[in-house]
N, C-alpha and C positions, 0 to 999 in steps of 0.2 A: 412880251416874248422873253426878255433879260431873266424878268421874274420867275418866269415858267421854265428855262432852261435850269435856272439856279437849284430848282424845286429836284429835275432831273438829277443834277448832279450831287446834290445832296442825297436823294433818295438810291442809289446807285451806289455811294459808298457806304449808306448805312447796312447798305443789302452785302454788300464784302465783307465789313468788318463785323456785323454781328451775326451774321451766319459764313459766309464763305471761307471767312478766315478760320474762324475757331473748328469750323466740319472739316475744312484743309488742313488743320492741326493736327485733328485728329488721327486724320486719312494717311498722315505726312508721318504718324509717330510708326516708330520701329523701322522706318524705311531710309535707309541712305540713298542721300540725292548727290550728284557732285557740288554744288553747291558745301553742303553737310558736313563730305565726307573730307573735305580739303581743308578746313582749318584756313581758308584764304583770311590773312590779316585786314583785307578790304570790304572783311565782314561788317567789321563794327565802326567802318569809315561813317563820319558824318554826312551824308548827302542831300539832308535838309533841315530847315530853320526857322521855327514859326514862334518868335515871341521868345518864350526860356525853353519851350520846346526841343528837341534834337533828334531825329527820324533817319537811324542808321540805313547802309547799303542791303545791309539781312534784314530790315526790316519790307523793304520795298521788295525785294528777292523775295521773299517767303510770302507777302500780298501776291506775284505776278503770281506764282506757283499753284497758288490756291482757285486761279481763276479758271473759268471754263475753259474748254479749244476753242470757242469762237471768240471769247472774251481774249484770250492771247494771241491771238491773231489778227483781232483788230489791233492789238497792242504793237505788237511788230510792224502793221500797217503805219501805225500812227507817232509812232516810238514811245517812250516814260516823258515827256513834257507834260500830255496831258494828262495823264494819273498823277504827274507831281503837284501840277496846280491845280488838281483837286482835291489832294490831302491833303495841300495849302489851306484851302477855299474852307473845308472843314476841321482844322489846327485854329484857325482865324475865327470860326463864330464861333467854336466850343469854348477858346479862351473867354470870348466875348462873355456869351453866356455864361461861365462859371465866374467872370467878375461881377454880374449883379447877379450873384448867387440862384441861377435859375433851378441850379442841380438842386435846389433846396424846397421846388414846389411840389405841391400832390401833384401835378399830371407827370413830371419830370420820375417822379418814384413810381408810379401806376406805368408809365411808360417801361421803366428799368426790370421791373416786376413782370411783367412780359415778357421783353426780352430774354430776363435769365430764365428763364421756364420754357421756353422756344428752344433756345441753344443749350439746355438740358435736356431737351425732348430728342432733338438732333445727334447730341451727343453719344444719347444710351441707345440710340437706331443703328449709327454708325458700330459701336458697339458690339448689338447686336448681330449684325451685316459680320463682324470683323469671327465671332463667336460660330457664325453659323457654318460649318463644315460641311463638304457636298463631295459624298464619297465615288468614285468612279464606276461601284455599281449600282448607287443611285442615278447617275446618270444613264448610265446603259439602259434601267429599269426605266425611266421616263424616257428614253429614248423609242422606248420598244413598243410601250403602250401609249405613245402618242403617236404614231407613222402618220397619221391626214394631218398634224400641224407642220412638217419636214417635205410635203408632199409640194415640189413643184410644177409648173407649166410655164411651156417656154410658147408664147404665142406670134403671130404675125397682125399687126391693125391697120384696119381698114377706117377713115374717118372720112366721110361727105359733108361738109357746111352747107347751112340750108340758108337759102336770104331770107333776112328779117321778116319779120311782118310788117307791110307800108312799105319797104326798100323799093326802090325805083331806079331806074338807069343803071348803073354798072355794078352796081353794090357785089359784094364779095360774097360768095353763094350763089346755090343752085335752088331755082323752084322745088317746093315740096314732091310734086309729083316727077319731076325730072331729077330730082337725088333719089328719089326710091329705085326708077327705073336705073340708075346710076349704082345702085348698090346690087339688085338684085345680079346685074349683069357683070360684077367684080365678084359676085360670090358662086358663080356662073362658072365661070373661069376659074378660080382656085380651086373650086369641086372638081373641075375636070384635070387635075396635075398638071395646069399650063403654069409655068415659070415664075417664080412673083418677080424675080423682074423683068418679066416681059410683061406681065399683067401691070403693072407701075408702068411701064413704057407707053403702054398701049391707052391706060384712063388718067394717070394722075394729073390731078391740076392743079400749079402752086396756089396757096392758100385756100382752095376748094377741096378737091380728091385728093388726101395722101393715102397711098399706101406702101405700107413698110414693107422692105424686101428684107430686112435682117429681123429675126424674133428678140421677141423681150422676155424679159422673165420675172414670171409671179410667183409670190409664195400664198401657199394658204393660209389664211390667218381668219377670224371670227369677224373683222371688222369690213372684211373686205365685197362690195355690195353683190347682191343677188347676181346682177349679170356678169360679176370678174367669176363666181364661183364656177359658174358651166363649166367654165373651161377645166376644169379636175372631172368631169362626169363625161366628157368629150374624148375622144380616140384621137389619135394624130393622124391631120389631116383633114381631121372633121372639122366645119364651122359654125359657130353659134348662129342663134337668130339676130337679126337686127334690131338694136338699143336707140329706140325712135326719143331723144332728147329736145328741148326745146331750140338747140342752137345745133344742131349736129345729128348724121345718123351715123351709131359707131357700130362694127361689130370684127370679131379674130377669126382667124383661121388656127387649130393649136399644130403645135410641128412635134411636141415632142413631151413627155411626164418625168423630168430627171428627179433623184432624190437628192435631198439634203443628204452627206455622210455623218456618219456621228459624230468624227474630230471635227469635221464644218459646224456644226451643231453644240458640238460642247461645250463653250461660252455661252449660249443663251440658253442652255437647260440650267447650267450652273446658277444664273444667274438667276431665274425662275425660281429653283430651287430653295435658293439664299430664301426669295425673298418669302416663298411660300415660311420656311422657315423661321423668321423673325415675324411675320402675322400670325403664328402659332405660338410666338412669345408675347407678343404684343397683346393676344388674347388670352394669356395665361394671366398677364399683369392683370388686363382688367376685371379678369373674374376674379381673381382675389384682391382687390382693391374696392371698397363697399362708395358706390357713386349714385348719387341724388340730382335725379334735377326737377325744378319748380314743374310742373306739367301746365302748371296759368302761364306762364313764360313761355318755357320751350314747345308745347302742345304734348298734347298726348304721343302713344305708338304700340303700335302691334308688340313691339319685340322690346321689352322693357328693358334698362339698362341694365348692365351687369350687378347685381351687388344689390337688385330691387326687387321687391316686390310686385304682383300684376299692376297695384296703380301707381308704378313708375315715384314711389317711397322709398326709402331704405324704412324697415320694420324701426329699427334702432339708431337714428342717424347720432352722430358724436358731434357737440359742440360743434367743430368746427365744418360739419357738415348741414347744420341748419341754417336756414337762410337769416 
């Protein structure tokens, strides 16, 4: 377990420092932070010490920074002790290793060699992302010609548990046949404008029959499965059919069709947009970039790669693109 945790926490700060830090550098340039913009003399305080090592205050400050929201959050949770004795922990075997010259093997430089092409890959996306401008009547225009991805439904759920199969004695759930007649007879009632919370009052049963008296709300999206969609093709007030699952029959009553507005919406068309954006650079690069790959290797493909020929050749490969 020592070994395995070790594994963890080594692999956890290779994942910071060769990508999170240097993309949070990136992300970080042009931007004043108070941190940055203070000139605090407790920047360049020494607050750790590994060997001849020296691992200033800005240097930890600028790791926290680069981390995710949940990664800094655990961090607050947990304070900088355990991030320091993890850049301890990896201070301690790099030195190790760079005294019997490990930095000196092929896997050590195949390794390296990766890396720097990763976080140059990362780099020029960021880049990109930073390049990509998303003008306000680009937005409006995808705003306008996307209305069903902005289209909501605010619903009310109905969910019956059904006892296991084999369950015996008290088990949590309803017979199959007495949750159906349990469902039909709640969708009975909501069809007829009786109250949902008098309808809750009248069936629910903890951990058997819930049903919500306050709606929720969906958005539409492509991912979302066959029986959440109805409810966009449903009128308010209307209720779906019942969703016969293996541990459950679930089905909504819908209340109400609100839209997304556009300034609600604005940040995630932008971001769309970005990103459509930079896949249209990303595919600029690769068609003018001539790429070969072994087809006895990688296998054949319909859609040859950029820069090739139908049997997935470059016509002309150059040196350094023959195998």
């Amino acid at each position: 377990m020592r070994k395995s945790k070790l594994y963890q926490v080594m692999g956890a700060l290779m994942a910071l420092f060769m990508i999170g830090i240097v993309t949070g550098a990136f992300a970080q340039a042009g931007r004043n932070t108070p941190d940055s913009a203070s000139g605090s003399a407790d920047s360049n305080k020494v607050v750790l010490k590994v060997g001849n090592m020296q691992v200033t205050q800005s240097d930890v400050d600028f790791l926290v920074r680069t981390l995710s929201p949940q990664q800094q959050q655990q961090l607050q949770h947990e304070g900088k002790r355990t991030l320091g004795e993890q850049y301890a922990t990896m201070l301690v075997l790099s030195q190790a290793a760079a005294s019997q010259h490990l930095d000196s093997s092929p896997v050590f430089q195949k390794a390296m060699e990766q890396h720097r092409n990763q976080l140059l890959a990362e780099l020029e996306y960021q880049n990109l992302l930073q390049k990509a401008a998303v003008t306000p009547a680009e937005v409006n225009q995808y705003y306008t010609t996307h209305q069903d991805d902005f289209k909501q439904a605010q619903v009310r759920e109905v969910a019956i548990r059904k006892k296991s199969q084999g369950a015996q004695g008290n088990g949590t759930g309803l017979a199959p046949a007495e949750a159906k007649a349990k469902a039909e007879a709640i969708r009975k009632a909501l069809a007829s404008g009786e109250d949902p919370k008098l309808v809750a009052k009248n069936f629910a049963v903890p951990n058997e029959v819930i049903v919500e008296t306050e709606p929720r709300t969906i958005q539409n999206s492509p991912s979302l499965p066959a029986f959440a969609k109805t409810a966009f093709q449903l009128k308010p007030g209307e209720i779906s059919q019942v969703e016969d699952t293996p541990s459950m029959l679930v089905f909504f009553q819908v209340v109400s069709h609100p839209q997304v507005s556009l300034k609600d919406a604005t940040p995630e068309i932008e971001n769309a947009l970005r990103q459509q954006k930079v896949q249209t650079e990303v595919e600029g690069l690769k068609k003018n970039t001539p790429i070969w790959m072994d087809p006895s290797y990688f296998g054949s493909t319909n859609s040859p790669a950029s820069g090739s020929d139908s049997t997935g050749q470059s016509p002309n490969p150059s040196p350094s693109q023959r195998p």
